[in-house]
C-alpha positions, 0 to 999 in steps of 0.5 A: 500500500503505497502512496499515490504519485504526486501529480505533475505542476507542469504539462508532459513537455515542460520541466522546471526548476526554482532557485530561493534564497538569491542574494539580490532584489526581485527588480533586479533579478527581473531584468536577467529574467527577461534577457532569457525569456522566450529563447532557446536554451542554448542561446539563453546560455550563451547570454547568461554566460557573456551578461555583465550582471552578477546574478547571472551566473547563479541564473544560469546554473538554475537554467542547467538545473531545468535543463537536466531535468528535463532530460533526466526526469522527463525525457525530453529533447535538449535541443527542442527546448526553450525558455517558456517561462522565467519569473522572479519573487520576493523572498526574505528581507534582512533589516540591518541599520547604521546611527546617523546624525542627531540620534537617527537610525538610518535603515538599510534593507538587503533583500532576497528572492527567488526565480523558477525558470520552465522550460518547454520542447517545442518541435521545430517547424519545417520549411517545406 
């Protein structure tokens, strides 16, 4: 008497992977997110690797994360995937301060946040 599986939270041709806790702010672990968003997994890569924004390595690792998903643990076609979803949240805030003048507390906050990238395998069109 097993437990029943798990239901999928993404379709047959789709496989995801989410990475928490990434030292940045969600608006800017958005752009990133939009440089990738929409494109082949392999052209999404090479971006990451060339981009000069410094979240993008830890971006790029959670892309391989989805990728070998998909090809592990859902039997997909590497080379038909592409990036259908990627998006970012808030996660945890850390509330640090400095004294200021005149008995003040300056308030400095240092966000965290996460990403859940999908990739999906479409098949290609033929032109014929």
């Amino acid at each position: 008497m097993s437990k029943d599986n798990n239901p999928r939270r993404v379709a047959e041709n789709e496989a995801r992977a989410k990475l928490r806790m990434l030292r940045t702010s969600p608006q800017k672990l958005n752009l990133v997110a939009a440089l990738i968003r929409g494109k082949k997994v392999e052209k999404a890569l090479t971006d990451l690797t060339f981009s000069k924004k410094r979240i993008s390595d830890d971006v790029k690792k959670c892309l391989q994360s989805a990728i070998a998903n998909a090809e592990n643990n859902h039997n997909l076609d590497v080379d038909e995937l592409v990036v259908a979803e990627a998006y970012c949240g808030k996660n945890l805030i850390m509330k640090r301060g400095r004294p200021r003048a005149r008995g003040r507390f300056g308030k400095i906050v240092k966000p965290f946040s996460e990403i859940t990238i999908v990739v999906r395998q479409v098949e290609e069109q033929s032109n014929g």
